[in-house]
PLY file of the C-alpha trace (Angstrom):
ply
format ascii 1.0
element vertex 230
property float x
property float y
property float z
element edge 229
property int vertex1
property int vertex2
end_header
89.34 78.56 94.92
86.14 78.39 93.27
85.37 82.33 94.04
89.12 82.72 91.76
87.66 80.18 89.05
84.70 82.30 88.51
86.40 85.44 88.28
89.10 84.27 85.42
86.29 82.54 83.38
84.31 86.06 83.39
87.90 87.82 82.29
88.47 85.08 79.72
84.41 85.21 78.33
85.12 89.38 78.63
88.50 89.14 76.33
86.69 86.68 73.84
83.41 89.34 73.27
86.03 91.93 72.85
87.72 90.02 69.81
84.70 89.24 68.67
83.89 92.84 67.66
87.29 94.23 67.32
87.15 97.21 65.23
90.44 99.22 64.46
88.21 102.71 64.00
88.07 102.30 67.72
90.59 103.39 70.46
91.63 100.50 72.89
93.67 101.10 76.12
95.75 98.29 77.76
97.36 99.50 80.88
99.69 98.06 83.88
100.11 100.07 87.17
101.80 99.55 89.97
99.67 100.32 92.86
99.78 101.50 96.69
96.87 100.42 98.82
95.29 102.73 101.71
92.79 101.27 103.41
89.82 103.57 105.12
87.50 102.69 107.83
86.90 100.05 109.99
89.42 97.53 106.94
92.32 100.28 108.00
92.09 99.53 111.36
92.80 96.19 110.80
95.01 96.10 107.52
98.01 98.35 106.68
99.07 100.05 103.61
100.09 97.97 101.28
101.82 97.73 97.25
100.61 95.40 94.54
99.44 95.77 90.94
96.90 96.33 88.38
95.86 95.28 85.05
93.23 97.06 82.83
91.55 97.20 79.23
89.50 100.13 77.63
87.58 100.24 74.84
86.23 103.09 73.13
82.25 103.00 72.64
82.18 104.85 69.58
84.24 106.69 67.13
85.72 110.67 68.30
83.60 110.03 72.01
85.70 110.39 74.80
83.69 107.59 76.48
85.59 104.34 76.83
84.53 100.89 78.92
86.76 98.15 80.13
87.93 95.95 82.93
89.91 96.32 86.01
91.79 93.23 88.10
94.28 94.36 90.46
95.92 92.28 93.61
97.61 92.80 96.68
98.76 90.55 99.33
97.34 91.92 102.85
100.04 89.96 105.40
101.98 86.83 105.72
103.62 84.47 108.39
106.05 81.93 107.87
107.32 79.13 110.58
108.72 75.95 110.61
107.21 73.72 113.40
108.67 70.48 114.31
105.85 67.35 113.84
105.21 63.93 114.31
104.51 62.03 111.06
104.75 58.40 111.20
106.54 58.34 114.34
109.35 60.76 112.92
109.78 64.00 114.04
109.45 66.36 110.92
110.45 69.81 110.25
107.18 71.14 108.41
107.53 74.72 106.72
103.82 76.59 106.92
102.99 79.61 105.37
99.61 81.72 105.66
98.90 84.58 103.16
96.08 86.25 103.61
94.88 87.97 99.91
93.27 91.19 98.00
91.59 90.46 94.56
89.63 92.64 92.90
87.53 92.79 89.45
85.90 95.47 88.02
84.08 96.73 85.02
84.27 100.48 84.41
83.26 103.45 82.68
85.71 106.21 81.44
85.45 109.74 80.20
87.77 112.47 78.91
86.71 115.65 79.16
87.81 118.31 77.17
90.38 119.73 79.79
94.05 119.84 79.16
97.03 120.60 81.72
99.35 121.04 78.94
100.41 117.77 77.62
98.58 116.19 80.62
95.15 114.79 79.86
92.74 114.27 82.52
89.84 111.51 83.04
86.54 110.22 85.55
86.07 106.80 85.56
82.76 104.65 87.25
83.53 101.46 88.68
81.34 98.00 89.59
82.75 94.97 90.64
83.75 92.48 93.66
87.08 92.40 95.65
87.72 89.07 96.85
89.45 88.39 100.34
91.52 84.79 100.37
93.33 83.32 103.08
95.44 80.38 102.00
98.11 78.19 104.17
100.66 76.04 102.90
102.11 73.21 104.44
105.49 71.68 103.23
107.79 68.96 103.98
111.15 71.21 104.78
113.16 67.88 103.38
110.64 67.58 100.02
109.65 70.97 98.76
107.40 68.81 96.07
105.07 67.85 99.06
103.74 71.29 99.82
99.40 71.17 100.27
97.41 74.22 99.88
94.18 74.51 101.58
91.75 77.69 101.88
91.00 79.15 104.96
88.49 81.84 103.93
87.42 83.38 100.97
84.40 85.92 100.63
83.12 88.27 97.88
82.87 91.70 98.97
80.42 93.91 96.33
82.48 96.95 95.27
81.74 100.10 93.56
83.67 103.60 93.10
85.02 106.55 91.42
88.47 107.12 90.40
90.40 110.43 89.01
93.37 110.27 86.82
95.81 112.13 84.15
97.47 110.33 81.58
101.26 112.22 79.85
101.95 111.01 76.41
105.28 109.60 75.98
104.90 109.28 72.22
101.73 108.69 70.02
101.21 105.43 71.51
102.58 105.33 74.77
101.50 107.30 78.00
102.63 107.61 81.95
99.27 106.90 84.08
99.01 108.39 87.83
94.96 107.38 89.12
93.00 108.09 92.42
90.60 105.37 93.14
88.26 105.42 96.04
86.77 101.93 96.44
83.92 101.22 99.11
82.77 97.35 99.56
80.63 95.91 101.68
80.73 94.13 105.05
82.38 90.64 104.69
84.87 88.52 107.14
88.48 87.93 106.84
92.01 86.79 108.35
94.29 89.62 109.08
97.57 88.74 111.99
97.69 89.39 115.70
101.21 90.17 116.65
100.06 89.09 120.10
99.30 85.79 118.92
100.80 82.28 119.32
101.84 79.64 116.78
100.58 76.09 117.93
99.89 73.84 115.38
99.72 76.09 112.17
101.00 79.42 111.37
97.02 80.21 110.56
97.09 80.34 114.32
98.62 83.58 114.24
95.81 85.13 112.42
92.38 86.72 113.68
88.92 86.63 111.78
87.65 90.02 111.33
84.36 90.90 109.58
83.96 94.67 108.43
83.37 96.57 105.36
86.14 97.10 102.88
86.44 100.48 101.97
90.11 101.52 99.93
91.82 104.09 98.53
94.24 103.03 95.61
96.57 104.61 94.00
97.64 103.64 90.53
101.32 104.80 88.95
102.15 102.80 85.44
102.19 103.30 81.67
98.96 103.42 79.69
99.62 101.40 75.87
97.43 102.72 73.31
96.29 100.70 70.03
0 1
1 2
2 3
3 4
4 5
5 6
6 7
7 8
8 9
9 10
10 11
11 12
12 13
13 14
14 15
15 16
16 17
17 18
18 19
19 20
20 21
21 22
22 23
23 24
24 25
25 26
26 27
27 28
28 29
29 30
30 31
31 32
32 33
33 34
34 35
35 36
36 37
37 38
38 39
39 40
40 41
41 42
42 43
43 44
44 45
45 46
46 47
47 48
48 49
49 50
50 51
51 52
52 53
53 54
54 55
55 56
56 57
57 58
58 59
59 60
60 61
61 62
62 63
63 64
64 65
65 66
66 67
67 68
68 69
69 70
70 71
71 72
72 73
73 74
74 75
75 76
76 77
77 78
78 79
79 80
80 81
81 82
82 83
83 84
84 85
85 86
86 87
87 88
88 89
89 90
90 91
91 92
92 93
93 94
94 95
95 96
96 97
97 98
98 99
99 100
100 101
101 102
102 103
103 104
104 105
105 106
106 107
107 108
108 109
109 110
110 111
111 112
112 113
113 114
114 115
115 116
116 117
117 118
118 119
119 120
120 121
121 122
122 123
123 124
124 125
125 126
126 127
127 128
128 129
129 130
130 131
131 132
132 133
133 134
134 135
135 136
136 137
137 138
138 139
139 140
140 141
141 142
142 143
143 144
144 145
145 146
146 147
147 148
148 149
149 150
150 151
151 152
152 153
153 154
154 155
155 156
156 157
157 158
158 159
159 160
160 161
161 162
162 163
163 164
164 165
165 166
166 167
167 168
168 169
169 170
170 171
171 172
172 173
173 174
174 175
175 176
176 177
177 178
178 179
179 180
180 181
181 182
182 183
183 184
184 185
185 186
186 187
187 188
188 189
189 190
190 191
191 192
192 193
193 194
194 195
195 196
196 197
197 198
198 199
199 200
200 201
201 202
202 203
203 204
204 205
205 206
206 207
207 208
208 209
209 210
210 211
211 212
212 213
213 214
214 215
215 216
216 217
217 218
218 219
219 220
220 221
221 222
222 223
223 224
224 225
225 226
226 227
227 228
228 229
């Protein structure tokens, strides 16, 4: 959890600087995508294509440039198992609900740039990306009688070092409003994680059903949503 702490303190310190030196002569972007995850290598042979969603902010770096920068987090949940196993606590036997979710989050900063190409109304854009994707693994463990007893605890988390391009068009809906379709490609580096074995057994916890893998973390993502302008 403290991986997740550090990356909504930078997003929070990030949203203060930009109020700090808000300027309505500029152009700001805030954007929400829903978003299908492909990923390529040695992570696709372990995790399948997945949805999730996005959240972004551009700012533009000076007046009538077509250059903007901003900020990129986007989430998606990689698999999940669910079980109830029957436990001895205090010399009851329990029904205990587990649940292991194994997690995709990713921060970026980002460069964007309009060049002066037009497809009709549609207007198309480049965009640099830096950042880290984070890969969780969390299991729950309730009382099936209390659901107000539930426990959390981490199994892994590592910070995989990110860095891309992306492609997309933007359609203007009115003045202010736009539909957004982006291509991002997405390499990270070589970190482990939990992904499920179908072959697997549960025993004591449904983390049981999971492997540790340790590869890089290459993606393709594909963002569909509506771009805000103001």
């Amino acid at each position: 959890m403290r991986y997740f702490k550090y990356l909504i303190t930078i997003t929070i310190l990030y949203i203060c600087s930009i109020n700090e030196t808000f300027s309505q002569s500029r152009i700001n972007f805030a954007e929400i995508n829903l978003t299908y995850l492909n990923p390529n290598g040695y992570f696709g042979n372990n995790v399948n294509d997945n949805l999730g969603f996005e959240f972004g902010y551009l700012r533009q770096l000076k007046e009538d440039k077509p250059l903007f920068w901003g900020i990129s987090l986007y989430y998606n949940r990689l698999d999940k198992v669910s079980e109830t196993l029957l436990e001895l606590v205090d010399f009851q036997l329990l029904d205990i609900d587990y649940s292991t979710t194994s997690n995709l989050l990713g921060l970026n900063g980002k460069m964007r740039f309009y060049p002066n190409i037009y497809l009709g109304k549609l207007e198309w854009y480049l965009e640099a990306q830096l950042g880290y994707k984070w890969l969780f693994t969390n299991t729950t463990k309730t009382l099936s009688s209390d659901s107000d007893s539930s426990d959390t605890s981490t199994e892994e988390g590592s910070l995989s070092l990110t860095y891309g391009i992306s492609t997309g068009l933007n359609y203007p809906i009115n003045e202010a409003t736009f539909i957004n379709a982006r291509l991002n490609y997405l390499p990270g580096l070589s970190v482990p994680y939990y992904i499920v074995n179908p072959n697997n057994e549960i025993f004591e916890s449904t983390i049981d059903k999971f492997d540790l893998k340790n590869s890089t973390t290459d993606i393709l993502r594909w963002d569909f949503g509506i771009t805000y302008r103001f």
